[in-house]
C-alpha positions in Angstrom: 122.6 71.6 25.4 120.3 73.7 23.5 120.3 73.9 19.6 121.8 77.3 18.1 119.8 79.5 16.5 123.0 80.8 14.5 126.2 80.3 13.8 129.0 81.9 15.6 131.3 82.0 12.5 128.6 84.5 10.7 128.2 86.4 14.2 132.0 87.4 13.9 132.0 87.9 10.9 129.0 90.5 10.9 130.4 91.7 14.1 133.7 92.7 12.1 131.5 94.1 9.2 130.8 96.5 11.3 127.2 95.6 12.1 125.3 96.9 15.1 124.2 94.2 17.7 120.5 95.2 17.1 120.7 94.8 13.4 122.5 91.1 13.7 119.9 90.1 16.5 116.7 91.0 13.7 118.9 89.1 11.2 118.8 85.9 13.2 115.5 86.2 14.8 116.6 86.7 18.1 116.8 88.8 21.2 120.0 91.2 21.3 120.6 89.7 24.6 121.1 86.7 23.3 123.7 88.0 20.2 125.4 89.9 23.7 125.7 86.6 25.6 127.4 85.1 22.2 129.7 88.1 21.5 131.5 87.3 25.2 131.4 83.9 24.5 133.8 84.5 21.5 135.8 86.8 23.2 136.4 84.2 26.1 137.0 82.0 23.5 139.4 84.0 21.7 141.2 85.3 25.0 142.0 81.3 25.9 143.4 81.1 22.4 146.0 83.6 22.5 146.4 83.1 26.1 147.3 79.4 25.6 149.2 80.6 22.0 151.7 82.6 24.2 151.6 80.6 27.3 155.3 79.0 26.1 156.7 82.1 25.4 155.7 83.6 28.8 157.3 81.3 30.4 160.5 80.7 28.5 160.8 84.6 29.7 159.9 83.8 33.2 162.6 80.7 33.4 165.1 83.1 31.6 164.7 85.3 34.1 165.1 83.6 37.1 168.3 81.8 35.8 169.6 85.2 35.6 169.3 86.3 39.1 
């Protein structure tokens, strides 16, 4: 696996700062397809979070639900 050229902690954080993509890809030294390919890497990453967060309370609903038909 290739190094990283930065960290994805700073990337959110920059990302939340309001930052442009262009403007975080010259702070890095590196292409803004590259800072692209990272930003849907988080949100992947972050989807799978909440998804597996609330996975219990989806299906305490679902199992609620069919006992009540």
């Amino acid at each position: 696996m290739p190094q990283l050229k930065f960290d994805r902690v700073q990337l959110d954080q920059l990302l939340r700062a309001g930052k442009k993509k262009s403007e975080i890809a010259k702070l890095f030294g590196v292409s803004k397809g590259a800072i692209t390919h990272a930003c849907k890497e988080l949100r992947a990453g972050v989807c799978t979070a909440v998804a597996l967060e609330a996975g219990h309370k989806i299906a305490a609903n679902h199992l609620d639900a069919v006992a009540q038909l």
